[in-house]
N, C-alpha and C positions, 0 to 999 in steps of 0.2 A: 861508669862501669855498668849500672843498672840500663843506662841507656842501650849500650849493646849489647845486652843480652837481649831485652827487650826489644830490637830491631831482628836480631837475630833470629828469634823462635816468630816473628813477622812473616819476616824472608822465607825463611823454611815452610810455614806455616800454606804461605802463598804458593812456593813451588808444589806443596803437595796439590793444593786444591788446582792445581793449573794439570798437574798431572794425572789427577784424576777426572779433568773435565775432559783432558785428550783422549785417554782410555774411555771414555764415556761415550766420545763423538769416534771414537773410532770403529764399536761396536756396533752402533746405530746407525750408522751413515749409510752401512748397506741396506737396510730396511728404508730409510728414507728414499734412498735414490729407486730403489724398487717399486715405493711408492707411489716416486713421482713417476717412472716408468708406466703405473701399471694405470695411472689417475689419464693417461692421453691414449690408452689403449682403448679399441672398439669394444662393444659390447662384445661379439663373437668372440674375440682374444679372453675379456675377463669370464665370459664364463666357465669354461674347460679350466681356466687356473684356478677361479673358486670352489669348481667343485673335485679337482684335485687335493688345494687344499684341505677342503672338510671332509673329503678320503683319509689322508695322512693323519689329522685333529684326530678323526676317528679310531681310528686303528690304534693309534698310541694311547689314546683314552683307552681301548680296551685292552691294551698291554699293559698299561702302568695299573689298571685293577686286577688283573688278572696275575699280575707280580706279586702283587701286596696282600691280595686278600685267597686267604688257604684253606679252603670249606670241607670240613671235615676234619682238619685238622685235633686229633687227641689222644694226647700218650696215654690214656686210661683208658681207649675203647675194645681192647680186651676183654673188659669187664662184662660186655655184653652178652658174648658168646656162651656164659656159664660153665666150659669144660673140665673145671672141679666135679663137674656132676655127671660127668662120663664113668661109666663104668665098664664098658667094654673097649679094646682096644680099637685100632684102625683094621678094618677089614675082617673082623671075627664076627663070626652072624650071632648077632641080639636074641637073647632069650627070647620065647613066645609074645610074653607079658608086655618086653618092653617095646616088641617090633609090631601090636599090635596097636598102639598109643596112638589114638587121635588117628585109626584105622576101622571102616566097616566091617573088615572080614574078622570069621572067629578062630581060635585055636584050631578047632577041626577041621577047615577048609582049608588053613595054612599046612596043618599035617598031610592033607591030600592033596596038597596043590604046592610041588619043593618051589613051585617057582615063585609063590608066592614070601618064600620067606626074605628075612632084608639082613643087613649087615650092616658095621659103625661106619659111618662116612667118615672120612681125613681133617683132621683141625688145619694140619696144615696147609693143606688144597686150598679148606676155605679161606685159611689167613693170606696164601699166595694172591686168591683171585681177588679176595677185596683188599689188601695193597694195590694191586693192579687198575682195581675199578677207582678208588681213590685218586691214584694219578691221572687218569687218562678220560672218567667219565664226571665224576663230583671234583677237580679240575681241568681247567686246560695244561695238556703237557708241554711245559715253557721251551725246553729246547729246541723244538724244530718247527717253532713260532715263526712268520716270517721277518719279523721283527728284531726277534730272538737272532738268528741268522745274520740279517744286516749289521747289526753293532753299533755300537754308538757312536756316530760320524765314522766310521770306519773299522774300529776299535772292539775285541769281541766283548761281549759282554760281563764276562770273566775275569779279564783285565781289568773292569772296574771296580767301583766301589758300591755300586746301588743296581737293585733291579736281577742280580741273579740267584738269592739267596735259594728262591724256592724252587728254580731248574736246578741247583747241584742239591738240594734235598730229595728232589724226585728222584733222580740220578742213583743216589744214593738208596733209597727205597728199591729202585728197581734193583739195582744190584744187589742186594738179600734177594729177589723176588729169581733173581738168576741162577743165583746161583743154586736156590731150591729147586730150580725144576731142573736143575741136571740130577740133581740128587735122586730126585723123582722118576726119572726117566733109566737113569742106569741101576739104582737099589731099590728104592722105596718101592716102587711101582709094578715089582716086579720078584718073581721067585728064583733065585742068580740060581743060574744052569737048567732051569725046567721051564720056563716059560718066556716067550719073546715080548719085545718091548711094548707099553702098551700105548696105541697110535695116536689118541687124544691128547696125553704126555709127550710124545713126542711133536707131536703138532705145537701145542703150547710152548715146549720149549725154542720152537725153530723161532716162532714169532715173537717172543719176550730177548729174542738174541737181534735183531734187527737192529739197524744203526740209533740212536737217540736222538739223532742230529738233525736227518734226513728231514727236507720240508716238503720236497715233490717226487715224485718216481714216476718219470712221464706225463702222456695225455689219455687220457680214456675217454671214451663216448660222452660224457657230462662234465667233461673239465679237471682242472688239476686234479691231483690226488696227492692226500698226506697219509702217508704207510704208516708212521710211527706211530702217533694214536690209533688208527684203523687197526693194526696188527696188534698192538698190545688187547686191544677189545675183543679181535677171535681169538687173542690167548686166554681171557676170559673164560668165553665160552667152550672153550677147549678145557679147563682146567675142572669148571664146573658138569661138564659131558662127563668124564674123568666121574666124579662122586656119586653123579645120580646111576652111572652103573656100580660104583662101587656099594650104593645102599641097597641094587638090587643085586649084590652078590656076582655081579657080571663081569669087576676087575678085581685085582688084586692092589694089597696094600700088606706089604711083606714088614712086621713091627718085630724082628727079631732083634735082640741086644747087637748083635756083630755091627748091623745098618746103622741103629743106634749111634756106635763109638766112628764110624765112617760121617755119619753126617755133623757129629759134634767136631770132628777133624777139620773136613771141609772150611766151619763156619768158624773155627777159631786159626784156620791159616789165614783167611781172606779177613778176620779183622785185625790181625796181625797184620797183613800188608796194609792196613789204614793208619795201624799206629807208627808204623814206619814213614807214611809220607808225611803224619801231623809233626811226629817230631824233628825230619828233614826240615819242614818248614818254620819250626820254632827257632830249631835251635841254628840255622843260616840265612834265614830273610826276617832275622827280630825287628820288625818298624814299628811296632803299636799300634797306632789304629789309623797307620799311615801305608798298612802290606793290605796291598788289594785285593791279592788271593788268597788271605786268611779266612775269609769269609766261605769262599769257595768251600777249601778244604774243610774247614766247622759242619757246614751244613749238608754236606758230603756224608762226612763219620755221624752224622746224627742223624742223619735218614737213614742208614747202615743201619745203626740201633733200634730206632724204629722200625723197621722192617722186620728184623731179626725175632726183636721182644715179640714181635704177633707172630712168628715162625714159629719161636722158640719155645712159648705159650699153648701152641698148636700140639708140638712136637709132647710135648707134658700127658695131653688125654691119647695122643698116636701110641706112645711109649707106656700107657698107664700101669699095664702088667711089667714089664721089665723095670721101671723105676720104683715099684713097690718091692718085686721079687730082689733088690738088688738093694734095697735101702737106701736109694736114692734122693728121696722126698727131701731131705731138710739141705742137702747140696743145692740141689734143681730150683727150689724154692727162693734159696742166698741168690743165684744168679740171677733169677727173674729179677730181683729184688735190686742186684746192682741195674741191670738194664735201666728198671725206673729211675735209679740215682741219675743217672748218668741224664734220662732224659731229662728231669726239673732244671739243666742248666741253659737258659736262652736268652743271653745275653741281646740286648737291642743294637749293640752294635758289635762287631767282634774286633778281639784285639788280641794283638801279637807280639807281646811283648818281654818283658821278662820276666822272668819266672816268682820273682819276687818282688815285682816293679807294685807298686799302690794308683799310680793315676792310669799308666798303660799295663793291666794285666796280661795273661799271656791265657786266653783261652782255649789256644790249644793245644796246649802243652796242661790244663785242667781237662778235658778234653781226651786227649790222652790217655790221661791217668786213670781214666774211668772204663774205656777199652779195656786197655792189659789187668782190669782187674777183674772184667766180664771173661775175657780171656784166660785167666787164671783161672777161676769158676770154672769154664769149661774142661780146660786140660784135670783138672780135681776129678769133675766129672767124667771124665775118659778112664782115668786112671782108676775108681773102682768101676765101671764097668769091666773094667779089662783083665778084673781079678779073677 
């Protein structure tokens, strides 16, 4: 009896390693035969195929870094900006004292000279434009990579499991960064029914609307062109045009409560439609860390948050009189406050699974749960405004 078994797990033993000696030589074979193919080829032949080759090597070399590594990446760099220390709203001109700081001219020449006086520039402008320069200048924008585009042997990159994390993060960033400059363009920007739109906001917005996908838009005089990073960058400078008139008093930045409860609206519909698609996908492609677009979706809602938290942070020194006047501060504070919660969760790999599961977690249904409570926060927030 010991005989046969011992023959048995032989036998078996043998078929695997025969099986995987086939799959072995089946894999290879085409590199060999290419090999020998390329070893009776003339020099002229090999050389355009080598240096195609080390085209290709290259290129994916700097896609698979340009995937992995995220510079500048950090949910704390709010911190930077100081806007606790604002004291004057968005668009209300700065006392003498303060608009004279780190300025030659004196009081008196400012009294005689209106044009010399200045105004608070926009937290949130600034937070829109360096989201913006983040994605597209301190990194490359992964989606309309040509790389990115071709797919993996055919396959988008989406579909997969590796390599898109930080395209649906950006994606996500941009979309806060969008949806702010509508905001910007139809309320913020502007005194609703006395003054017309203002054209640098709208400039900005048309280009931060541009497809994400897009790798070329024609020929020009010097060769391809890549719109999607090119246009997000004059959204930049568009957004920044926008402030350095507003700190000379030359735009408007309308900070009334009414704008206020419209933009808090806006930004808790649209991450309401986030927690709608995390929990679609939770709760009917449950695989663990076998759903390939869980990944997608996570990195999506977390760049959402990210983007927001430096909006929403912005929106705190734009709003400073109204969130004081309205006793606001310890609401406005909690939400900041979940946003961070929400950002510390960064799972190395994401998983979809369920909800109570201990080897496959469900991170995005954890994910989720941090949204609708940022979202809760908000609607709070709406509601005594709206007292």
């Amino acid at each position: 009896m010991l005989e046969r078994i011992t023959a048995f797990f032989q036998n078996a033993g043998q078929a695997i390693g025969r099986g995987i000696g086939l799959l072995f030589a089946w894999l290879v074979w085409p590199f060999m035969a290419a090999h020998g193919w390329y070893g009776r080829r003339h020099w002229m032949v090999k050389g355009p195929i080598l240096a195609v080759l080390a085209v290709l090597i290259g290129l994916y070399g700097y896609f698979f870094i340009q995937t992995q590594v995220w510079s500048g990446f950090n949910p704390n760099f709010i911190d930077t900006y100081r806007w606790s220390e604002r004291t004057v709203p968005a668009g209300q001109e700065l006392p003498p004292s303060t608009a004279l700081a780190g300025s030659d001219a004196t009081p008196a020449a400012t009294a005689a000279n209106p044009a010399a006086r200045q105004c608070q520039s926009s937290a949130i402008v600034d937070a829109a434009a360096d989201l913006t320069d983040f994605n597209v200048n301190q990194n490359a924008w992964i989606s309309s990579m040509l790389l990115y585009r071709l797919g993996f042997f055919g396959i988008d990159w989406d579909h997969t499991p590796f390599l898109d994390n930080k395209a649906s993060f950006q994606r996500g960033v941009n979309q806060a960064v969008r949806r702010t400059s509508t905001e910007l363009v139809d309320t913020l920007g502007r005194v609703r029914g006395t003054s017309g739109i203002n054209n640098n906001l709208q400039d900005a917005r048309g280009n931060l609307q541009f497809d994400e996908y897009s790798w070329y838009f024609g020929l020009d005089p010097f060769g391809f062109k890549t719109p999607t990073p090119s246009y997000y960058r004059t959204a930049i400078e568009k957004l920044r045009a926008f402030n350095r008139d507003l700190t000379i008093c030359a735009a408007t930045f309308d900070s009334r409560a009414d704008n206020l409860v419209q933009f808090i609206d806006r930004i808790a519909n649209d991450l309401g439609g986030t927690a709608a698609i995390l929990r679609d996908r939770s709760e009917n492609h449950s695989a663990g860390w076998f759903d390939t677009r869980a990944d997608d979706r996570f990195w999506f809602a977390y760049g959402q948050l990210y983007g927001y938290y430096a909006i929403l942070s912005g929106a705190g020194a734009d709003f400073s009189q109204v969130i004081r006047e309205r006793n606001l501060g310890q609401i406005w504070n909690d939400t900041l406050s979940r946003f961070r919660s929400a950002l510390n969760v960064q799972p190395t790999i994401v998983s979809n699974g369920s909800e109570d599961g201990m080897i496959m977690p469900s991170h995005l249904a954890v994910m989720g749960f941090h949204i609708l409570n940022v979202r809760s926060n908000l609607v709070e927030a709406r509601a005594v405004l709206d007292r």
